[in-house]
C-alpha positions as CSV (number, residue, x, y, z in Angstrom):
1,X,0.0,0.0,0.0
2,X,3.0,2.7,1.2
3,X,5.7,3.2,-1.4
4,X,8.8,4.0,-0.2
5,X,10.0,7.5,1.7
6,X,11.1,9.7,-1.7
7,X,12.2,12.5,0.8
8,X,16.2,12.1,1.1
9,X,17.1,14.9,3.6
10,X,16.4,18.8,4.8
11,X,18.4,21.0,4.3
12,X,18.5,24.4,6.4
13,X,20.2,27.5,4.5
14,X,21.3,31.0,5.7
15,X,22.1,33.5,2.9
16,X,22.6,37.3,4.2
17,X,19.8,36.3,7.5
18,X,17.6,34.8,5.8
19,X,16.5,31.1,6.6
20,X,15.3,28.6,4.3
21,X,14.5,25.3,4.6
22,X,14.2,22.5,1.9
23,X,13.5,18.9,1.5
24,X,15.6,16.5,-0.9
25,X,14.0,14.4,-3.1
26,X,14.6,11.3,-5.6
27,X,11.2,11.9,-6.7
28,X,7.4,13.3,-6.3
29,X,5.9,12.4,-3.1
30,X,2.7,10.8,-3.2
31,X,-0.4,12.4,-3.1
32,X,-1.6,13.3,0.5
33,X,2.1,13.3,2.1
34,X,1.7,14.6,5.3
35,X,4.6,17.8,6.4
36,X,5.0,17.4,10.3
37,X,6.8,19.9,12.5
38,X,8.0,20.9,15.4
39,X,9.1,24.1,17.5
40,X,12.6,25.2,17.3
41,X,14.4,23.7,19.8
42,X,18.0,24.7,21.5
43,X,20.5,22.9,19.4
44,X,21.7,20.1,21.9
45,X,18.1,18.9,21.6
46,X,18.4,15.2,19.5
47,X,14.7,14.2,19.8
48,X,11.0,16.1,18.4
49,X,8.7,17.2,21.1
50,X,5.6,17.4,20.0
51,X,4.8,17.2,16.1
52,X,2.1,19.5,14.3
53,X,0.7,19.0,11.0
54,X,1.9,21.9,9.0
55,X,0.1,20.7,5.7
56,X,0.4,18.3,2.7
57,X,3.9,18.4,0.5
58,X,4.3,20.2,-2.9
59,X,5.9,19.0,-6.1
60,X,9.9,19.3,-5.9
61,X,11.4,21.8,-8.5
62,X,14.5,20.4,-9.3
63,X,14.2,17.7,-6.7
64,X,13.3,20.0,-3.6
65,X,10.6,20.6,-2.4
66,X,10.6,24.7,0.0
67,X,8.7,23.6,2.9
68,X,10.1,27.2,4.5
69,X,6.5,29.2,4.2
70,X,4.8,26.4,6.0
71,X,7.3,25.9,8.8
72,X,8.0,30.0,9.2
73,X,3.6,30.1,9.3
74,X,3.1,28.1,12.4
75,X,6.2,28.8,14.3
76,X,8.4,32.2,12.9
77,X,11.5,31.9,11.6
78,X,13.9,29.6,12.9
79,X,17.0,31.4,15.0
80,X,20.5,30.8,14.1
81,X,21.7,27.9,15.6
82,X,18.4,26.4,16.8
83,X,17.6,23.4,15.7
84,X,14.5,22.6,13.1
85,X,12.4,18.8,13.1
86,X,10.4,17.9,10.7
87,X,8.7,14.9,9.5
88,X,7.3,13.6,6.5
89,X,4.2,10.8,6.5
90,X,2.3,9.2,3.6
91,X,-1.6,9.2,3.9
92,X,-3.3,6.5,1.7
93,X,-7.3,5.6,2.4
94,X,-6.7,7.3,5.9
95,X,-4.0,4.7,6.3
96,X,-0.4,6.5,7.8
97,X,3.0,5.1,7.1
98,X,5.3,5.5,9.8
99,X,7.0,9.3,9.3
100,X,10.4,9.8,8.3
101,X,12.1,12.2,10.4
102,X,14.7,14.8,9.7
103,X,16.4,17.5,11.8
104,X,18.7,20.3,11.4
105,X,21.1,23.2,12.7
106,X,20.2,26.6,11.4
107,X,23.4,28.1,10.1
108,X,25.3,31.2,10.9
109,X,24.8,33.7,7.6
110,X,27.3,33.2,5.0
């Protein structure tokens, strides 16, 4: 029923202050994949509190998919070196696959 997790890693840019935050992909996610989040957390922090639902994943332009609005509309932006989780879940017939997790350090500016 679940295909395999498409989404191969966050990644959590800093150019001139301001953040961004994008997921790596091999392909489209299915329809109905669920983006998860959580509160930015001090960066010593290696485990999610509590998860939100922060919507449903866009198509990846060149194989990223700029999940930055969504995360930035529920919780601000992210301060440098906080830490960002997120988690991505596939949803099929109200059936959810286990999430994949990923995490990440906000950056200093470059």
């Amino acid at each position: 029923m679940f295909t395999g997790s498409n989404v191969a890693s966050l990644a959590i840019t800093n150019t001139a202050g301001t953040i961004k935050l994008e997921l790596h992909t091999t392909d489209s996610p299915p329809d109905g994949t669920m983006l998860w989040g959580a509160a930015p957390q001090h960066s010593g922090v290696r485990r999610a509190p509590g998860m939100v639902l922060l919507g449903t994943l866009d198509s990846p332009v060149n194989d990223k998919i700029d999940i930055t609005a969504a995360y930035v509309a529920r919780f601000g932006a992210p301060a440098v070196n906080t830490r960002v989780f997120v988690a991505v879940q596939q949803n099929v017939h109200g059936f959810e696959a286990p999430a994949t997790q990923f995490n990440g350090r906000v950056p200093t500016a470059s």
